[in-house]
PyMOL Python script that loads the backbone (N, CA, C, O; Angstrom):
from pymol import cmd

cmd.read_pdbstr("""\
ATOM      1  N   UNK A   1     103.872  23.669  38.806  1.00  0.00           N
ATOM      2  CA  UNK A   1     103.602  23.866  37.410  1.00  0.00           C
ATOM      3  C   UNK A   1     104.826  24.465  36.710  1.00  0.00           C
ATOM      4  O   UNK A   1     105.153  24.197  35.554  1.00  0.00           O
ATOM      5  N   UNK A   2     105.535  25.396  37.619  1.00  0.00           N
ATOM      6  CA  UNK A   2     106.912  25.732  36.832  1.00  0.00           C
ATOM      7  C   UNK A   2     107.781  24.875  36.576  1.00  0.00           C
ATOM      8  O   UNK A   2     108.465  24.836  35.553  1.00  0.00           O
ATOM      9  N   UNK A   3     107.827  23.829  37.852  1.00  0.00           N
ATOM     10  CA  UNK A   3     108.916  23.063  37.372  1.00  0.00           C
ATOM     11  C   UNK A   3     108.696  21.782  36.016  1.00  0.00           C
ATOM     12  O   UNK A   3     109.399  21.184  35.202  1.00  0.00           O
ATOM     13  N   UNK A   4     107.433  21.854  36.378  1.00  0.00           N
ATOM     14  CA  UNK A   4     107.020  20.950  34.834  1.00  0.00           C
ATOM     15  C   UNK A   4     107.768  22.003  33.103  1.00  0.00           C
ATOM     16  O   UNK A   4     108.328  21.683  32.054  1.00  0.00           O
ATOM     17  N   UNK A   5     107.329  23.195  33.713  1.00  0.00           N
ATOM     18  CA  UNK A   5     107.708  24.230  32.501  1.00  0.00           C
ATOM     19  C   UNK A   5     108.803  24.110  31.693  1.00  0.00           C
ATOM     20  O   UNK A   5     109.030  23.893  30.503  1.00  0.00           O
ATOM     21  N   UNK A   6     109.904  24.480  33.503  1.00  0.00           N
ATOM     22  CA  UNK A   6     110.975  24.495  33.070  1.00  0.00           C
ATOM     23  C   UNK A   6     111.580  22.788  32.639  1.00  0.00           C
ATOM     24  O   UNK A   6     112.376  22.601  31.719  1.00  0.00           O
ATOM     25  N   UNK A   7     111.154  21.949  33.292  1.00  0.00           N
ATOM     26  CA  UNK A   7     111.434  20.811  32.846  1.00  0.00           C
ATOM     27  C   UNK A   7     111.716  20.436  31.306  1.00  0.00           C
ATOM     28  O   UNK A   7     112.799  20.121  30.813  1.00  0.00           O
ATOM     29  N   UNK A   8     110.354  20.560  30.619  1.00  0.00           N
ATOM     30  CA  UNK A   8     110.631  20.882  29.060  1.00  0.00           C
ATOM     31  C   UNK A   8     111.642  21.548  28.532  1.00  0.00           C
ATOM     32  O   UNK A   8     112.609  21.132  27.894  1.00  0.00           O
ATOM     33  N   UNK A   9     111.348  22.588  28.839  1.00  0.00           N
ATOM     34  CA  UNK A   9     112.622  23.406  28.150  1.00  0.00           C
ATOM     35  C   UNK A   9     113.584  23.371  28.557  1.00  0.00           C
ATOM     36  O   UNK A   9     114.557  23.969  28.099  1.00  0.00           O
ATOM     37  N   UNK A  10     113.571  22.671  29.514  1.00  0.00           N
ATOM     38  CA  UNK A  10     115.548  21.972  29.997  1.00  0.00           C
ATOM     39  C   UNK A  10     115.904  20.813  28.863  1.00  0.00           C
ATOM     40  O   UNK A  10     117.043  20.528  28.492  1.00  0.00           O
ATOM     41  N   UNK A  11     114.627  20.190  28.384  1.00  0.00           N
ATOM     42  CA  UNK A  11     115.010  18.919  27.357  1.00  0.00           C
ATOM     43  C   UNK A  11     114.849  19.827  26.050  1.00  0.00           C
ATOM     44  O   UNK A  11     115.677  19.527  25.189  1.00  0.00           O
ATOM     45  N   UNK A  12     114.025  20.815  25.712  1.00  0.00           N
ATOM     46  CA  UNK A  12     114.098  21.143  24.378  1.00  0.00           C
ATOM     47  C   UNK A  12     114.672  22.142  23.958  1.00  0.00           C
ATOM     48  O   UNK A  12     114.980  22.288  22.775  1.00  0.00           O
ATOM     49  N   UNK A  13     114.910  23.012  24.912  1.00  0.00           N
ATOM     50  CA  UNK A  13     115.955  24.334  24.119  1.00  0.00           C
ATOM     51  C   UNK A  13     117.131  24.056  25.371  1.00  0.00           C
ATOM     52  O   UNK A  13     117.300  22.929  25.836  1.00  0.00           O
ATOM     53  N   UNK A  14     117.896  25.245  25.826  1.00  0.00           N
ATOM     54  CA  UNK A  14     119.063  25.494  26.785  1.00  0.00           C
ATOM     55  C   UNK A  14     119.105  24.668  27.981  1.00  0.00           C
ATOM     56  O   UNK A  14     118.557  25.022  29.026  1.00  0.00           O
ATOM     57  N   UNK A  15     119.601  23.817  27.881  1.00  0.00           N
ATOM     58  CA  UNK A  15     119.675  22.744  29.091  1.00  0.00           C
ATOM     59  C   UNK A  15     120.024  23.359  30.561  1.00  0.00           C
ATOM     60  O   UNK A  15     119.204  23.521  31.465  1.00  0.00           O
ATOM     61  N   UNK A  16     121.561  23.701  30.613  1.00  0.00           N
ATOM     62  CA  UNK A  16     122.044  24.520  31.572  1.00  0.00           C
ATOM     63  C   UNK A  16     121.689  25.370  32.304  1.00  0.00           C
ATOM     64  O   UNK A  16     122.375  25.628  33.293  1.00  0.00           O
ATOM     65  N   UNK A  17     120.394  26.129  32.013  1.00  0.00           N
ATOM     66  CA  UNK A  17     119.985  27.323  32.653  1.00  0.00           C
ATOM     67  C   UNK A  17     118.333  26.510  33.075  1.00  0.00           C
ATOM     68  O   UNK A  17     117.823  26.605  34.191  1.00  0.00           O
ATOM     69  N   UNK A  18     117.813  25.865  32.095  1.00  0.00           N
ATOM     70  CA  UNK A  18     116.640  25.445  32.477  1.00  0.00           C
ATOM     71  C   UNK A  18     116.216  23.899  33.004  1.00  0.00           C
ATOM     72  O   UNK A  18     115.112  23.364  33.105  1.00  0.00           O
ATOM     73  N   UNK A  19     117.855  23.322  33.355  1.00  0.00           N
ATOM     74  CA  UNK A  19     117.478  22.007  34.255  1.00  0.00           C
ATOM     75  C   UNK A  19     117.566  22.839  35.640  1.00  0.00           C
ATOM     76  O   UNK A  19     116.781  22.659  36.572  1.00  0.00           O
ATOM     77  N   UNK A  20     118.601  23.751  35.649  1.00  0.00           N
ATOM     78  CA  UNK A  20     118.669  23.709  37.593  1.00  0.00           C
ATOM     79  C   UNK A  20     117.355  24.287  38.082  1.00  0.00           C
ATOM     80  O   UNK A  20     116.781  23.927  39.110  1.00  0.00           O
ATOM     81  N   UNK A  21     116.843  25.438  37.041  1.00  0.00           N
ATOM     82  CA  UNK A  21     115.584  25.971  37.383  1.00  0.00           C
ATOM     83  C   UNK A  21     114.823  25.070  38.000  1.00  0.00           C
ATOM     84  O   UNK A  21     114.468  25.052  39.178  1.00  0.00           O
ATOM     85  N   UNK A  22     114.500  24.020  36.790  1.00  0.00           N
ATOM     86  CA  UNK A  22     113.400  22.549  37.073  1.00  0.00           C
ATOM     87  C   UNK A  22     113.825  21.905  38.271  1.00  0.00           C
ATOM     88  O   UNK A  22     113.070  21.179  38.918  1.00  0.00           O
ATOM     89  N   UNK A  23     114.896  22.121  38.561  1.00  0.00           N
ATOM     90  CA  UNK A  23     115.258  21.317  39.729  1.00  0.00           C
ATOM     91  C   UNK A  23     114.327  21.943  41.125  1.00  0.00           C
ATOM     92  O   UNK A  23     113.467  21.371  41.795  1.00  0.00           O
ATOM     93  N   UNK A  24     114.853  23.254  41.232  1.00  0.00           N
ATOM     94  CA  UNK A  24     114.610  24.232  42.076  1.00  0.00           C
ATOM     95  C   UNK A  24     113.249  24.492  42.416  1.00  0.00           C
ATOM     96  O   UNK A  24     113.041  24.879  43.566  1.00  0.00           O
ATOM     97  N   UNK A  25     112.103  24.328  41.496  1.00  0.00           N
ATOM     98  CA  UNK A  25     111.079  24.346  41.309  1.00  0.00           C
ATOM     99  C   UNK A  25     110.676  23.313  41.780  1.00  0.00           C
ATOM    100  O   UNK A  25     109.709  23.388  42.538  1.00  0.00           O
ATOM    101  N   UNK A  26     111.151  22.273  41.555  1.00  0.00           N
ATOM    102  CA  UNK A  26     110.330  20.868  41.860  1.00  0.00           C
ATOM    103  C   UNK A  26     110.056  20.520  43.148  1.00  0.00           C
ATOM    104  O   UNK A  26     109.103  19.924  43.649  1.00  0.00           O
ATOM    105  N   UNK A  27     111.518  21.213  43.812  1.00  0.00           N
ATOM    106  CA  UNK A  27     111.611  20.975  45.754  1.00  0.00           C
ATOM    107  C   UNK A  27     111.145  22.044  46.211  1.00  0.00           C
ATOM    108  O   UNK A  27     111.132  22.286  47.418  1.00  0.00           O
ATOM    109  N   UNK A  28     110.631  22.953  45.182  1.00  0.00           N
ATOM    110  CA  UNK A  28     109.545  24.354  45.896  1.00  0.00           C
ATOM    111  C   UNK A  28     108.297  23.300  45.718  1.00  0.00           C
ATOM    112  O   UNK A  28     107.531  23.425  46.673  1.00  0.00           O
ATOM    113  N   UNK A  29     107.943  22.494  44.965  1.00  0.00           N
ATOM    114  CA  UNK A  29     106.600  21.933  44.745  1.00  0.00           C
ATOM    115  C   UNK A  29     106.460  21.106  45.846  1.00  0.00           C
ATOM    116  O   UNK A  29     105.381  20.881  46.395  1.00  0.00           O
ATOM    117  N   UNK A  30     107.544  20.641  46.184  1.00  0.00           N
ATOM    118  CA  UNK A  30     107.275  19.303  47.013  1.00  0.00           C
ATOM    119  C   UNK A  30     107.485  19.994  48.541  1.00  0.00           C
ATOM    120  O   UNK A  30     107.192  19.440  49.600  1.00  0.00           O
ATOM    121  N   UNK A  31     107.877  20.905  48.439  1.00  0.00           N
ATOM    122  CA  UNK A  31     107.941  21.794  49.903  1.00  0.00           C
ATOM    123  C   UNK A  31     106.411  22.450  50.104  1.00  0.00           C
ATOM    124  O   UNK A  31     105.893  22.503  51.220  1.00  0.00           O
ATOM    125  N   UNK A  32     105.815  22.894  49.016  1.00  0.00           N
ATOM    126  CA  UNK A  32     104.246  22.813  49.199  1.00  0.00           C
ATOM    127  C   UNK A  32     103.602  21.901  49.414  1.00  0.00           C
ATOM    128  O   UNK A  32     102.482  22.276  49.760  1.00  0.00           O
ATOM    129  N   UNK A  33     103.696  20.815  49.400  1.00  0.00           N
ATOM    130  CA  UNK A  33     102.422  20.116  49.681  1.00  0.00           C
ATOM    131  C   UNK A  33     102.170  19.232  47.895  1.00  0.00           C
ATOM    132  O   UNK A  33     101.600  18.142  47.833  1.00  0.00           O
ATOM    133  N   UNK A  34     102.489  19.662  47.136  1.00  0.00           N
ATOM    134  CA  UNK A  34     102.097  19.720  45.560  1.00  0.00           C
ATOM    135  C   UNK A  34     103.355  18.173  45.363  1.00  0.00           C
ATOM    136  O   UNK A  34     104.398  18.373  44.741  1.00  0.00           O
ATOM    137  N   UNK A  35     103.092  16.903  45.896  1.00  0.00           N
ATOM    138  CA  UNK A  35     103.948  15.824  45.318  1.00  0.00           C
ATOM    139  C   UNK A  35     104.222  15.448  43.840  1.00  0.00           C
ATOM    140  O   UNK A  35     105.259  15.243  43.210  1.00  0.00           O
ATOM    141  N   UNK A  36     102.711  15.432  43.475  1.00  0.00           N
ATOM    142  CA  UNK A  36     102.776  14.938  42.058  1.00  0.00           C
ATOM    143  C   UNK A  36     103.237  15.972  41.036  1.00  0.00           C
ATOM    144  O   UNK A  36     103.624  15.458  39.987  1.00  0.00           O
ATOM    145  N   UNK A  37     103.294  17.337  41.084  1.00  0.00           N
ATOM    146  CA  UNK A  37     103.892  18.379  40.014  1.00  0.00           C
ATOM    147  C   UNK A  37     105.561  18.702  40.705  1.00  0.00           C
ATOM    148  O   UNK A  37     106.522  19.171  40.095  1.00  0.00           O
ATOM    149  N   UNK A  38     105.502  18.311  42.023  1.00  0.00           N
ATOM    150  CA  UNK A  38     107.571  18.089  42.398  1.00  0.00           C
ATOM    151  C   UNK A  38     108.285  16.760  41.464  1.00  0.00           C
ATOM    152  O   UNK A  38     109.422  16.852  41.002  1.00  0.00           O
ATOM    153  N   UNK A  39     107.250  15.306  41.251  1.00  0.00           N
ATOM    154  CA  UNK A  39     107.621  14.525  40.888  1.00  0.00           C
ATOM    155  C   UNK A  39     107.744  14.519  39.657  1.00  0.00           C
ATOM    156  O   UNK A  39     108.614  13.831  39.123  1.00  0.00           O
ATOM    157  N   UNK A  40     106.905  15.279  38.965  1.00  0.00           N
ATOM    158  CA  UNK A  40     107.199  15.302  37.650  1.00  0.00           C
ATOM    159  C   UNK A  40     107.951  16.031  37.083  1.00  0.00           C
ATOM    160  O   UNK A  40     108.591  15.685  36.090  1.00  0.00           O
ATOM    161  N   UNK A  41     108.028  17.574  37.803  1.00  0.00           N
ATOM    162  CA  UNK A  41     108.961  17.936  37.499  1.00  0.00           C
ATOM    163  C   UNK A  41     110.414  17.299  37.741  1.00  0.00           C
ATOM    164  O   UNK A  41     111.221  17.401  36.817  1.00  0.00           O
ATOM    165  N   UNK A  42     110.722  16.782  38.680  1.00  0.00           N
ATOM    166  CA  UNK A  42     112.184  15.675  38.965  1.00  0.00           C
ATOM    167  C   UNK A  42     112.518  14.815  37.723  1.00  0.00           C
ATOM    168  O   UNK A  42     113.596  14.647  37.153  1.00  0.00           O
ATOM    169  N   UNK A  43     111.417  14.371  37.492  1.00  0.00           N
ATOM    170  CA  UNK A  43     111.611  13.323  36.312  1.00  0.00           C
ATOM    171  C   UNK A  43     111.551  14.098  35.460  1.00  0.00           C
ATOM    172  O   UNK A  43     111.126  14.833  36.351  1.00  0.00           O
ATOM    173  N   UNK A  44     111.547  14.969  34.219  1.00  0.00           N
ATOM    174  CA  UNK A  44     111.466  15.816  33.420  1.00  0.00           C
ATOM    175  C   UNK A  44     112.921  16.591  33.584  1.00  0.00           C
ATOM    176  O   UNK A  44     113.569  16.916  32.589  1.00  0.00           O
ATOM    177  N   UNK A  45     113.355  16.845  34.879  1.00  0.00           N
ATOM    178  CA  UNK A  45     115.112  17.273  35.268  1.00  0.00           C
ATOM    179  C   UNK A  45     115.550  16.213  34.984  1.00  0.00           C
ATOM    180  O   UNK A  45     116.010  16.371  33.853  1.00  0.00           O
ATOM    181  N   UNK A  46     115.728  15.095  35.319  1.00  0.00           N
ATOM    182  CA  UNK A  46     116.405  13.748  34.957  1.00  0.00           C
ATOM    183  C   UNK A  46     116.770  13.836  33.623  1.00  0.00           C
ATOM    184  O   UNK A  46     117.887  14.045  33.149  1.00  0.00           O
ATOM    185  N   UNK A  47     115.659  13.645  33.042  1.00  0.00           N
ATOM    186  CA  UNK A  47     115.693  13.672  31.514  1.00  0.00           C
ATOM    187  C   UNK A  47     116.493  15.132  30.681  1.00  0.00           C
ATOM    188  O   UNK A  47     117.258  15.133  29.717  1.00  0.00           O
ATOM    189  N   UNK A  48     116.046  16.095  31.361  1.00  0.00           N
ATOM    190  CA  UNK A  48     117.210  16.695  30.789  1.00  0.00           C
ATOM    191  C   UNK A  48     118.343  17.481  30.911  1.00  0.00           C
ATOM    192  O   UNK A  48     118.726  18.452  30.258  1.00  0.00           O
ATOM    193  N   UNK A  49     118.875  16.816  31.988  1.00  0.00           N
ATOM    194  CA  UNK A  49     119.783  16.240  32.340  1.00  0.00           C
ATOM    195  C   UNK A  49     120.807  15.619  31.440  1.00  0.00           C
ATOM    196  O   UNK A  49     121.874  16.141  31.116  1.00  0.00           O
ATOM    197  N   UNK A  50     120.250  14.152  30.982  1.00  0.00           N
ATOM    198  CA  UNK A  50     120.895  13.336  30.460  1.00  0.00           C
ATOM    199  C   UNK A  50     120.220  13.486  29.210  1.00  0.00           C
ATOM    200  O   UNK A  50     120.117  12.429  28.588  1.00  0.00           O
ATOM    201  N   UNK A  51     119.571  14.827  28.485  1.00  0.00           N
ATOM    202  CA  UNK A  51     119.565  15.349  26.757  1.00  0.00           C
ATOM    203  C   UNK A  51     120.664  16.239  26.796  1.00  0.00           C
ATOM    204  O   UNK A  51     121.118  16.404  25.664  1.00  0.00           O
ATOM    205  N   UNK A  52     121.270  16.882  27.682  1.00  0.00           N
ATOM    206  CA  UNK A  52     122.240  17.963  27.427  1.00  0.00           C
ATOM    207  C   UNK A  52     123.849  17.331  27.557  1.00  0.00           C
ATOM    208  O   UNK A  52     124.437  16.669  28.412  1.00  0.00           O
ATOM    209  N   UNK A  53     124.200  17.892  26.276  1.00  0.00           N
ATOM    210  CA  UNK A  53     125.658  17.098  26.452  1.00  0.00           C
ATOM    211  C   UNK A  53     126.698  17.951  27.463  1.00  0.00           C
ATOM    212  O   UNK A  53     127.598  17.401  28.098  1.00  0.00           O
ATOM    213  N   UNK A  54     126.431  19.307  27.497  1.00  0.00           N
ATOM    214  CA  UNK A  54     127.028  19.974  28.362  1.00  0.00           C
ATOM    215  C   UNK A  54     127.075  20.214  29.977  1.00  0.00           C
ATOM    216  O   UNK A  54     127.835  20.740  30.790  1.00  0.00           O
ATOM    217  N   UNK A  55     125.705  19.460  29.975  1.00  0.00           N
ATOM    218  CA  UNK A  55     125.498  19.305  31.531  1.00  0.00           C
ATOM    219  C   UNK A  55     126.469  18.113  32.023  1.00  0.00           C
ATOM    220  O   UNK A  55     127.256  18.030  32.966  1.00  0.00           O
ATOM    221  N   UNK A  56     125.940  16.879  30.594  1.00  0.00           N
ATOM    222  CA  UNK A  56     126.861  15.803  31.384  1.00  0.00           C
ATOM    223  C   UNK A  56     128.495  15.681  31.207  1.00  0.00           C
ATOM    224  O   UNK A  56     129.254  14.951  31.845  1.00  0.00           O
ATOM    225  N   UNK A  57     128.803  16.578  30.192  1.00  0.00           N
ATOM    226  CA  UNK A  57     130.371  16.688  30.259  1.00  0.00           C
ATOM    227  C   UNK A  57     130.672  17.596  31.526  1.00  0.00           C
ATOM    228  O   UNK A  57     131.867  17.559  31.817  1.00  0.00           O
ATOM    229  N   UNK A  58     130.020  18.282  32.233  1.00  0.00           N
ATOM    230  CA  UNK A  58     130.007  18.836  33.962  1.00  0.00           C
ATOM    231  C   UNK A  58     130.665  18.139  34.502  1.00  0.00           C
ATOM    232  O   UNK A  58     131.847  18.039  34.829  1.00  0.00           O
ATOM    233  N   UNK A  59     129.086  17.232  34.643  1.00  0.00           N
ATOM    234  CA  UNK A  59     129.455  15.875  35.344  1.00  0.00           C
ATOM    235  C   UNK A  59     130.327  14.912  35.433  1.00  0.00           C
ATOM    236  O   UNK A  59     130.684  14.523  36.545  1.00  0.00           O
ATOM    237  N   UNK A  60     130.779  14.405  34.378  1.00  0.00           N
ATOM    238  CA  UNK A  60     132.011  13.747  34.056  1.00  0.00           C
ATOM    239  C   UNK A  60     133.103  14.311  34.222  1.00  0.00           C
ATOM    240  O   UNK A  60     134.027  13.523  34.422  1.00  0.00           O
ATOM    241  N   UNK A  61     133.481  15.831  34.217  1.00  0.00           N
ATOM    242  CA  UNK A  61     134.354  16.495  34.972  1.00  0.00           C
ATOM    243  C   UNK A  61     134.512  16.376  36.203  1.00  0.00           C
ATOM    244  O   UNK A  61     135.564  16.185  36.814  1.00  0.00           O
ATOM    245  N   UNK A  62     133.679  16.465  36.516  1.00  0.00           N
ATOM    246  CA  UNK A  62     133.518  16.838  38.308  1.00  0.00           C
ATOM    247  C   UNK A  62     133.837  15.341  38.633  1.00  0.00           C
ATOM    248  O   UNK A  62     134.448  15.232  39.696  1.00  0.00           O
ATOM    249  N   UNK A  63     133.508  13.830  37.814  1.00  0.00           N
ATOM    250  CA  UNK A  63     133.674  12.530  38.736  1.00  0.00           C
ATOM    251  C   UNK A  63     135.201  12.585  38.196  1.00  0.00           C
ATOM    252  O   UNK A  63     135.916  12.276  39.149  1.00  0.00           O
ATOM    253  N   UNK A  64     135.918  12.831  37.150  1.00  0.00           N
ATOM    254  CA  UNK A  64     137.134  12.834  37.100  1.00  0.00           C
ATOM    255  C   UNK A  64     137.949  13.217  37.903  1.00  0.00           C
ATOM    256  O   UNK A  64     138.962  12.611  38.252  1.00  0.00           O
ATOM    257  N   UNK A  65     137.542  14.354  38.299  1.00  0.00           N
ATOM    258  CA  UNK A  65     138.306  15.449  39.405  1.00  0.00           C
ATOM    259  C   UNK A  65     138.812  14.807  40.281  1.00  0.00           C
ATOM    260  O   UNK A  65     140.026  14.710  40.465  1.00  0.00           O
ATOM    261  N   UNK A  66     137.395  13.958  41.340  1.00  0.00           N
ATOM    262  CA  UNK A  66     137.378  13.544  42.148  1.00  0.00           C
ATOM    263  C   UNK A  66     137.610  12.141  42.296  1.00  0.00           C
ATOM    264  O   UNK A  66     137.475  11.709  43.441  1.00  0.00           O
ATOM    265  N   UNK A  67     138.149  10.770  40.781  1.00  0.00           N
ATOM    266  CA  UNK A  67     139.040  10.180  40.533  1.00  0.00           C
ATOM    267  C   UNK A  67     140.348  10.657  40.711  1.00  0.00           C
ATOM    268  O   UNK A  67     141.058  10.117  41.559  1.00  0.00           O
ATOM    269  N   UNK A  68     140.734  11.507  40.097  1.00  0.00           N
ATOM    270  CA  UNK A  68     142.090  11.267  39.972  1.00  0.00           C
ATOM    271  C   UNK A  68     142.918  11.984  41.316  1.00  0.00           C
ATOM    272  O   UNK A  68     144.132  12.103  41.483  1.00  0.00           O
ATOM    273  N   UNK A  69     141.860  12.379  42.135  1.00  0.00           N
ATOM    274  CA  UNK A  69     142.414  13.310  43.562  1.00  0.00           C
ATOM    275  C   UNK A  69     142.989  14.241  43.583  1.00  0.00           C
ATOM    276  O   UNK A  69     143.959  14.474  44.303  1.00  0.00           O
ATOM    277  N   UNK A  70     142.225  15.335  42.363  1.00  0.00           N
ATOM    278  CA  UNK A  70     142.666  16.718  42.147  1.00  0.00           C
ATOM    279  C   UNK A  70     142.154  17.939  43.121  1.00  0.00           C
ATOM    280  O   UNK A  70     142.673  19.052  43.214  1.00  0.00           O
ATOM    281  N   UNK A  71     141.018  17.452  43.813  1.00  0.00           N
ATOM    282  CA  UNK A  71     139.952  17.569  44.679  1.00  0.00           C
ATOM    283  C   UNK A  71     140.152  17.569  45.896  1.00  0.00           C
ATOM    284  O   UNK A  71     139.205  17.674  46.677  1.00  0.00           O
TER     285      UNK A  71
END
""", "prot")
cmd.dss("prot")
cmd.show_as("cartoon", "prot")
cmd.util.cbc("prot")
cmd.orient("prot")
């Protein structure tokens, strides 16, 4: 149920702090026994994920890095 929580509010307010939460949460859900509230929370991280522009300029850092063999 948290990671559904934080899921939201990874897409609607502070991305950065409340996708990894959702993340973290979701593989506590799915480490319980609880598939369907790990899965949704995953999908709900996905998504915001790819609402935060700062997460994915991360990301695009980090594949650059490891283009250009700074890494």
């Amino acid at each position: 149920m948290l990671a559904i929580g934080f899921g939201f509010a990874g897409i609607f307010s502070f991305g950065p702090v409340f996708v990894p939460l959702a993340l973290v949460f979701s593989l506590v859900a799915f480490l319980r026994r609880r598939p369907a509230w790990g899965a949704a929370g995953l999908v709900l991280t996905i998504f915001g994920l790819f609402s935060s522009p700062l997460l994915l300029a991360m990301l695009g850092l980090g594949w650059l890095i490891v283009w250009l063999g700074w890494a």
